[in-house]
C-alpha positions as CSV (number, residue, x, y, z in Angstrom):
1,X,0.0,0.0,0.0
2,X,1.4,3.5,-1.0
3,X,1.3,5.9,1.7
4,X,2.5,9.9,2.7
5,X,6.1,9.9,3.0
6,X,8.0,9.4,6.3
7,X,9.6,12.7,5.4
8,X,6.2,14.4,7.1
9,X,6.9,12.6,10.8
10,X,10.4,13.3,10.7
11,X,10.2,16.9,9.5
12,X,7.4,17.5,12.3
13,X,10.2,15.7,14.9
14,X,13.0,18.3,13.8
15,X,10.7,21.1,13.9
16,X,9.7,20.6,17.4
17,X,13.2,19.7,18.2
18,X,14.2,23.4,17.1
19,X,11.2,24.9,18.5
20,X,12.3,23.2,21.5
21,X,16.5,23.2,21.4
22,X,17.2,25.7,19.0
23,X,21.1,25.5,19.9
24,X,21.5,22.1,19.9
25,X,19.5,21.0,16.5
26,X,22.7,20.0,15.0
27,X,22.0,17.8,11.6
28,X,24.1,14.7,14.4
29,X,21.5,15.5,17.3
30,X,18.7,15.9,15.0
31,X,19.8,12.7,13.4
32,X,20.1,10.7,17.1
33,X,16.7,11.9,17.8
34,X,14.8,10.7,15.1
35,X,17.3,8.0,14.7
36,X,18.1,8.3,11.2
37,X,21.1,8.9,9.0
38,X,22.4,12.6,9.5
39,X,21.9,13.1,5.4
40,X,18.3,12.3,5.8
41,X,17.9,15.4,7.8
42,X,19.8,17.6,6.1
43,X,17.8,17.0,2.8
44,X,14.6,17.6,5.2
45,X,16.3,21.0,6.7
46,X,17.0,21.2,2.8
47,X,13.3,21.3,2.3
48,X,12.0,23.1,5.1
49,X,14.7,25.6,4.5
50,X,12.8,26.1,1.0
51,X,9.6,26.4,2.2
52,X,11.0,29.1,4.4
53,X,10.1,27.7,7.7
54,X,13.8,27.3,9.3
55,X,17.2,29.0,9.1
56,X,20.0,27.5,9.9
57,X,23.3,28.8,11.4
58,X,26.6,27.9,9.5
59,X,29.4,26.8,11.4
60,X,28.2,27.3,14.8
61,X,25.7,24.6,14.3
62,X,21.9,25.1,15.4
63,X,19.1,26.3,13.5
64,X,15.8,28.3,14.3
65,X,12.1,28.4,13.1
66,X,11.5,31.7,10.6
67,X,7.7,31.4,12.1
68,X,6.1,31.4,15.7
69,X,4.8,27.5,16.1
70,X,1.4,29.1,16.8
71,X,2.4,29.8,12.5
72,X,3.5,26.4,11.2
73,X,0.5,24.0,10.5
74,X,0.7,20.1,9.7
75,X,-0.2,21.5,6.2
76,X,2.9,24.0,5.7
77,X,5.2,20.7,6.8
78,X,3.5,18.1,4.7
79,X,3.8,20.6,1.7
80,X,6.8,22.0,2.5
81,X,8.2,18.1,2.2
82,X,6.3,16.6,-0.5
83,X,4.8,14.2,1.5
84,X,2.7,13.0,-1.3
85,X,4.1,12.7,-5.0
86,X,2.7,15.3,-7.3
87,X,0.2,16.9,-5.1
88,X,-2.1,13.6,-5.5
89,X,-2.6,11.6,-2.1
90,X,-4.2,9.0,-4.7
91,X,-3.1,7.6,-7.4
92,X,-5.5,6.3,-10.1
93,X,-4.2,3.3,-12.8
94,X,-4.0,4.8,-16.3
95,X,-5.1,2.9,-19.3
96,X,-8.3,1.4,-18.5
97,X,-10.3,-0.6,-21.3
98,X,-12.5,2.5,-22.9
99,X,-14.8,-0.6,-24.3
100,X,-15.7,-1.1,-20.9
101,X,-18.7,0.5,-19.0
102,X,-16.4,0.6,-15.7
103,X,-13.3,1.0,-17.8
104,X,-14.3,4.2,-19.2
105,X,-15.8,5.8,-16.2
106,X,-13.4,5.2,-13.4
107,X,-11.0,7.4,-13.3
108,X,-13.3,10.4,-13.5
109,X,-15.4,8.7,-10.7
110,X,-12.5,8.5,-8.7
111,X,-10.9,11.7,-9.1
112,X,-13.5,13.3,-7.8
113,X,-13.7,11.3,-4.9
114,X,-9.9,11.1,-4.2
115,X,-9.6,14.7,-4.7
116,X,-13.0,15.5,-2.1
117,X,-11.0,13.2,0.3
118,X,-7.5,14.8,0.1
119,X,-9.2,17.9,0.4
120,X,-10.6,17.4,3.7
121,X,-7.2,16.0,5.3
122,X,-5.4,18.7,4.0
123,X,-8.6,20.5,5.7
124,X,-7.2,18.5,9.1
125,X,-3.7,19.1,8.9
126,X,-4.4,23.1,8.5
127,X,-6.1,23.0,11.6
128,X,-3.0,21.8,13.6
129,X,-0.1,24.0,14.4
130,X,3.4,22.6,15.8
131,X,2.2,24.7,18.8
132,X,-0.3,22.2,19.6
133,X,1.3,19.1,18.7
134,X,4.5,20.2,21.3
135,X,1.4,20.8,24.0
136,X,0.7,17.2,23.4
137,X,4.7,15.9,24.9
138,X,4.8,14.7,28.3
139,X,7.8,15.7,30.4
């Protein structure tokens, strides 16, 4: 089963780590606390750099949120990382039989309903900033 990238959890793990321990969030620390390979998180901090959400400081190490977390929705993040490949959640076969009543008629059918369905979770993940998510940690 295809699903949204991993990218999304660990890109919502580094932002609250920064949010968090802006002087730390090292690409190594980051790295340890998601336990993954450093490179992985730098071509997240990559993204999320791009999508202007974080800065990070050369040399010195540590990097910093360009918006409040009250700001940065689920939304922003899964964007800002491609969580999905091209902008469609769903992917529909191509090349159905045109000869056939179903054939012919599915992937308009579906569309429509994939499309009413992403919709709403991106409607979701708007609704959720990293503010809210970090209210959620236990000490």
């Amino acid at each position: 089963m295809k699903q949204i990238s991993t990218r999304l959890s660990m890109a919502v793990h580094t932002l609250c780590l920064i949010a968090l321990l802006p002087h730390e969030c090292t690409g190594d620390f980051i790295a340890g606390s998601v336990n993954t390979n450093p490179v992985v998180i730098r071509r997240i901090m990559g993204m999320l750099k791009k999508a202007g959400l974080v800065d990070v400081r050369p040399g010195v190490g540590g990097a910093y949120l360009l918006r409040s977390p009250e700001e940065i929705t689920l939304l922003d993040i899964y964007r800002a990382v491609n969580a999905a490949e091209e902008e469609q959640l769903f992917g529909i076969h191509v090349n159905s039989n045109i000869k056939c009543p179903v054939g012919r008629n599915i992937e308009q059918v579906l569309q429509t309903e994939f499309q009413a369905a992403q919709s709403a979770m991106e409607a979701q993940l708007s609704g959720v900033t990293l503010k809210r998510l970090m209210g959620q940690f236990q000490e």
